[in-house]
N, C-alpha and C positions, 0 to 999 in steps of 0.2 A: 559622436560623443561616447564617453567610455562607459558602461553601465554593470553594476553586478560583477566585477572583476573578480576573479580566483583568484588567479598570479599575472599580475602585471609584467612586462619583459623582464627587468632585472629583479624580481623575486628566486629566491632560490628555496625548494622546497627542502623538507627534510629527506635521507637518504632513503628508506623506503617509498614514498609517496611519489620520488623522483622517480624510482625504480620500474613504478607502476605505471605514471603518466608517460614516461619514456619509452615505454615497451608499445603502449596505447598509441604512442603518435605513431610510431613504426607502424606496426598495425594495417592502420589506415593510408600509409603510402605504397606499402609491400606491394601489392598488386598493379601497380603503373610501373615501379620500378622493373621489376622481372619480365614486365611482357615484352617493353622493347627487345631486351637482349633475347631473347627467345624467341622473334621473331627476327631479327638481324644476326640470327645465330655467331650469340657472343654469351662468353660464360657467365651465365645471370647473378654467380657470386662474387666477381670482379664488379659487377656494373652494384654490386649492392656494397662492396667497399669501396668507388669511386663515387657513391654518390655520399658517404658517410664523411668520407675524408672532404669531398667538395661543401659538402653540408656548412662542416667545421672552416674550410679554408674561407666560407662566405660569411661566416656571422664572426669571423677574426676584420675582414678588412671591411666591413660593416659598422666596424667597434660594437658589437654587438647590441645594438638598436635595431634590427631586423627579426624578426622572430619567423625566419623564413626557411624552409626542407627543399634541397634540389636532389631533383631525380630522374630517370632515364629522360630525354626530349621526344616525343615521338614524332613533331615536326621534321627529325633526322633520319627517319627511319627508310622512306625511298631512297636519299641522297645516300646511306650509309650501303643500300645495299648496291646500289649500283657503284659506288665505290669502290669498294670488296669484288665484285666483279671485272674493274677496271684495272684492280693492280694487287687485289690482295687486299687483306686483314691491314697491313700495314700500310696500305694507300688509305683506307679508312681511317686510320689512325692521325696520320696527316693531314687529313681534312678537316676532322675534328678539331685538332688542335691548332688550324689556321681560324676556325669560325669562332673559336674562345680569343685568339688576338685579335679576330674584328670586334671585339663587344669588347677590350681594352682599350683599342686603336678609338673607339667611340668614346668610351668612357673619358679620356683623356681630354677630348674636344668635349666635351659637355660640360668638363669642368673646368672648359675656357670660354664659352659661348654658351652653357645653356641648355636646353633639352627640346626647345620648340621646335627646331629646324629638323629635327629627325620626326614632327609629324608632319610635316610637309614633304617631304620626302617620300615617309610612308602615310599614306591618309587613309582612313579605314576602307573607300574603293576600290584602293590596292589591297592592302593585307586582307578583308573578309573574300573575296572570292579566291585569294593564294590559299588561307587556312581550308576555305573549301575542296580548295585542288588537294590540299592534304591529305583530305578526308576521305573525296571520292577516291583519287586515285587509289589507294589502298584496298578498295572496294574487294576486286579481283582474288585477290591473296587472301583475305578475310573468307570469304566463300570457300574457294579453293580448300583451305587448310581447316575449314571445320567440315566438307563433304567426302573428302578423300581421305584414305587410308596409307599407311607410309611409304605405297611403294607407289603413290598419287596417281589410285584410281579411286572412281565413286564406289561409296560404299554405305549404304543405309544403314550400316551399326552403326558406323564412326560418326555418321551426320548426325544419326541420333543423340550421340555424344555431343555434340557440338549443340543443337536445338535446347539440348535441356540446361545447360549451360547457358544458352542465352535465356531462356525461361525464366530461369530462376534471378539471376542480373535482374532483368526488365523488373520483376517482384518484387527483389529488394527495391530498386529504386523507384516503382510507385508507389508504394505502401508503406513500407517498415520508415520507422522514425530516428529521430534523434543519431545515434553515431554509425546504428550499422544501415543506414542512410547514405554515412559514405563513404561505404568501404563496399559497393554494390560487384566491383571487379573482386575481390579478395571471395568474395561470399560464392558468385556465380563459381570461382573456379574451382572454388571448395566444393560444392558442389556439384559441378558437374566433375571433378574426382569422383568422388565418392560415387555416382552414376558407372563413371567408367571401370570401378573395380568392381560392381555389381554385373556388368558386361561384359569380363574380361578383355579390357584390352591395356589394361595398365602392366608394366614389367620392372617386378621390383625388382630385379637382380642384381641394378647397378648400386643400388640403396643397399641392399644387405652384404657388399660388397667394399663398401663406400666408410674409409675411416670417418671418425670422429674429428680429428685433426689432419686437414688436408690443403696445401697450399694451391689456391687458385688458379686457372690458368692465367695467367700475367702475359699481359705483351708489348715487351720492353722492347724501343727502340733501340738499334744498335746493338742487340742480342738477337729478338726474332724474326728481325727485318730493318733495311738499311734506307732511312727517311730521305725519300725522295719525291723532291717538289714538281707538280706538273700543271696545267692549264685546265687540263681535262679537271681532277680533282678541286683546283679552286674554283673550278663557275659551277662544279657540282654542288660544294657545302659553302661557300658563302654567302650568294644570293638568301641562303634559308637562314645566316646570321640576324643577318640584317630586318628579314620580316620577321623573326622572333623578337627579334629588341622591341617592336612596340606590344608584343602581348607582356614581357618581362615590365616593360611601363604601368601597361593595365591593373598587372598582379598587384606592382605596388602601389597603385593610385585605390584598390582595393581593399589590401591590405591595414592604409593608410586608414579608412573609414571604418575598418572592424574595430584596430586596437586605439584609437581615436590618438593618433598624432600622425604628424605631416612627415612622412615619409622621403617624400620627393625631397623637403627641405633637409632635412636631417636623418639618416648622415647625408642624402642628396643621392640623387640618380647614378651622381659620376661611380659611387662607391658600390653602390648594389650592382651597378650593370658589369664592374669591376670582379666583382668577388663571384658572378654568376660567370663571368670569362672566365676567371680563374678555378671553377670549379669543371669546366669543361677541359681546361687544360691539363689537370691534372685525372680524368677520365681518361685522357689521348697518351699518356705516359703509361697507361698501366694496361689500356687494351680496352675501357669502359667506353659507354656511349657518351655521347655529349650529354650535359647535364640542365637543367632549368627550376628554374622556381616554379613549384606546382602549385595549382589551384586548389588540389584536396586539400593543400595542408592550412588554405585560407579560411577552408568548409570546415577543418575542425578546429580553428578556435575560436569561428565564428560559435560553433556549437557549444563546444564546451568552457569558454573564457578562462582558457590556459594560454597565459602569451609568453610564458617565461622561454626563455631562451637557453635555459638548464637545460629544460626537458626535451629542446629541440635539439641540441648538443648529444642530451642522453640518447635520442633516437637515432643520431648518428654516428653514437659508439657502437648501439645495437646491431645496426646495418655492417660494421666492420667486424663485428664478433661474429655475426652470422655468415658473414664471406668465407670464413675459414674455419667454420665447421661442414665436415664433407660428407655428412648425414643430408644436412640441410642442401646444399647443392645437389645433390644426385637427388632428392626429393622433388626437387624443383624441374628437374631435367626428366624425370617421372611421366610429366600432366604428359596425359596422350595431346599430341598437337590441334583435333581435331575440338577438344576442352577451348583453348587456347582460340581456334578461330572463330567460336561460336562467341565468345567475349569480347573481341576483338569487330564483329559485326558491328555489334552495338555503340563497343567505343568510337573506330570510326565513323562509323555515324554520326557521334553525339560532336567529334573534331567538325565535321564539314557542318554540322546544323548550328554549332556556335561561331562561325564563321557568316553564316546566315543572320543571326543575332545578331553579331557586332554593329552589320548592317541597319538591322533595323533599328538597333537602342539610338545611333546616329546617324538614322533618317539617314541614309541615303535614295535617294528618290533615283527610280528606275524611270521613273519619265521623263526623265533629262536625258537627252539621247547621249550626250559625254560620258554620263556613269552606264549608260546601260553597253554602250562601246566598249569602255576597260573592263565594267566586269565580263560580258560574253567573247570577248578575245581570249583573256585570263583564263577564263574555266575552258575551254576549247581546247587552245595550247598546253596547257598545263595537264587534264585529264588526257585529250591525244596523244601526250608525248613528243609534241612537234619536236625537232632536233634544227638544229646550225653544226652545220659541221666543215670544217677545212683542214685538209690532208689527215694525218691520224694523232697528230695531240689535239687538235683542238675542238670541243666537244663542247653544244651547249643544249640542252633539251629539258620539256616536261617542265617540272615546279619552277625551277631556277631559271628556264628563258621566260615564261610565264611572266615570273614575279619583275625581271627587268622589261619586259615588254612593256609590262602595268606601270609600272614605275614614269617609263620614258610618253608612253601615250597621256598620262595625270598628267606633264610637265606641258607637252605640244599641243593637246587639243584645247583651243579655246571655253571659256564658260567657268573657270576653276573658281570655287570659294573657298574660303579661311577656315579652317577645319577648328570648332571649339570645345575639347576633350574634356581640361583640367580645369576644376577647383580656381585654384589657387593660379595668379597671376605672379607668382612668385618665379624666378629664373633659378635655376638650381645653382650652389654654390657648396666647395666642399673645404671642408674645415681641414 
């Protein structure tokens, strides 16, 4: 039920007020945004103009009924790096932009059939211990990059850096209230900045260096790299399509209960799931990470009962004006990495421990030997890295064989029940 509204979604505020709540939303997404590319070393001012323009591209074929901010996925963040590994910056890129035509290739049949078949498909057995495979795995790299120093050995300054970093995260988010509640990544990295110039280990010289007006690294297909489709790359990034598509459901079955209307019905799943493909595909055009509908952006109107869609808009101009100013990027490209891993502890953590949640809010009972089967296969395979491999294109391992393994043993093994997520008995239809 809707209570206490500021601005409802189609309110449009006056042009300062806009100004102000628009800068505010940004804000509070900046920090999730920047960390993937910074951690998938990709220029964090590209992925803050692909996620501004995917913003905009999503609340256009939304008809703007959505009041919803996408921004870097960090579910992509193994897949992308091993991608990158696999064939280059633009093997990534290709992968990206096949996993935005699987959430269209969906979209399409949802809005010929419906939305229930894809949680049978994916039922929360599967996807919570996949998101936990996300989580842990990442583990490694979190550590590593808050305890080592750049030329990646241990180093008790740099951890320090990292420690206080997480410190201060942990504080804001058990204590402080109302908005800087959650903006807990924005806050830790600030400061554990400000730690690390007390330390010296920050170098500002790319910053005092660094114009005003500076075009992005871009990375255009058929200019930086010649898009070439492989086997390996597609069991890398779409497996993790596909178990994204039911948290993208989540979000708006969420969503749907903050700003009190039926989302899934109108515009309908087919459209949202639509315009979040289309905002990844246009991330994959320009060198950006894959993109998603984020949860903070659900925390802040749950908080402050701002739904309008202006100011979600407005925070997606701000995201494109701040990509190409080159103060701001070399700023960003600044945080000592060991900032950045100490934040990155916590977040993954908090990925794999709501992957844990999922499970419990839907009772999944571990004493059914069926679910405690898929999940301890999942987490095993998926954290080990198990690998399928035959001759040298064909490559499947870690999250992505995981999530298919999960998928096929939920289908085969005896005992399965009717999974009951939604509300509404309503079948999605799109106008």
């Amino acid at each position: 039920m809707k209570r206490n509204i500021i601005l409802d979604v189609h309110d449009k505020p006056d042009f300062i007020t806009w100004l102000a709540l628009s800068f505010q939303h940004l804000f509070a997404m900046f920090g999730a945004t920047i960390l993937v590319p910074f951690l998938v070393k990709i220029d964090p001012s590209v992925a803050l103009i692909s996620s501004g323009l995917g913003t905009l591209a999503f609340i256009l074929i939304t008809k703007g009924k959505v009041p919803a901010y996408v921004g870097s996925s960090f579910a992509f963040i193994t897949p992308l790096i091993a991608a990158k590994a696999a064939g280059g910056v633009g093997a990534a890129m290709i992968g990206s932009f096949l996993a935005g035509l699987v959430y269209g290739v969906v979209a399409l049949i949802i809005k010929q059939t419906g939305y229930k078949w894809i949680m049978k498909l994916l039922p929360t057995v599967v996807v919570g211990p996949v998101i936990m495979v996300i989580g842990l795995g990442l583990a490694s790299t979190a550590v590593s990059m808050a305890m080592n120093d750049p030329k990646g050995h241990y180093s008790l300054l740099h951890f320090s850096a990292g420690l206080v970093t997480l410190l201060i995260t942990i504080i804001t988010m058990a204590f402080f209230k109302g908005f800087f509640n959650l903006i807990p990544v924005l806050i830790g990295i600030f400061g554990g900045y400000v730690y690390s110039l007390i330390i010296g280990i920050v170098d500002f010289q790319k910053v005092a260096e660094a114009k005003w007006f500076q075009l992005p690294n871009f990375i255009i297909p058929f200019v930086d790299y010649t898009p070439h489709i492989t086997s390996e790359i597609i069991l890398l990034m779409v497996p993790v399509a596909v178990v994204t598509l039911s948290e993208h459901i989540g979000h708006q079955m969420l969503l749907s209960q903050v700003i009190g209307k039926d989302l899934i019905k109108d515009p309908g799943l087919a459209r949202s799931i639509l315009g979040d493909g289309a905002a990844t595909m246009i991330a994959s055009f320009i060198g950006g990470p894959p993109n998603t509908t984020y949860g903070e952006n659900i925390g802040v109107l749950a908080i402050t009962r701002i739904y309008s869609v202006y100011v979600i808009a407005g925070a997606a101009l701000f995201a494109i004006l701040f990509g190409f100013i080159g103060k701001i990027s070399a700023l960003i490209s600044s945080i000592p990495t060991p900032v950045m891993g100490g934040v990155s502890i916590l977040l993954f953590g908090i990925i794999a421990s709501s992957g844990l949640r999922m499970m419990i809010e839907h009772k999944v009972d571990l004493n059914e030997k069926r679910n405690l089967i898929i999940t301890s296969v999942i987490l095993v395979i998926g954290i080990g890295e198990a690998m399928i491999k035959f001759g040298e294109s064909f490559e499947l391992h870690g999250m992505a064989l995981a999530a298919i393994i999960g998928v096929i043993l939920n289908f085969v093994l005896p005992g399965k029940k009717e999974e009951h997520i939604f509300d509404t008995n309503e079948e999605d239809s799109v106008a």
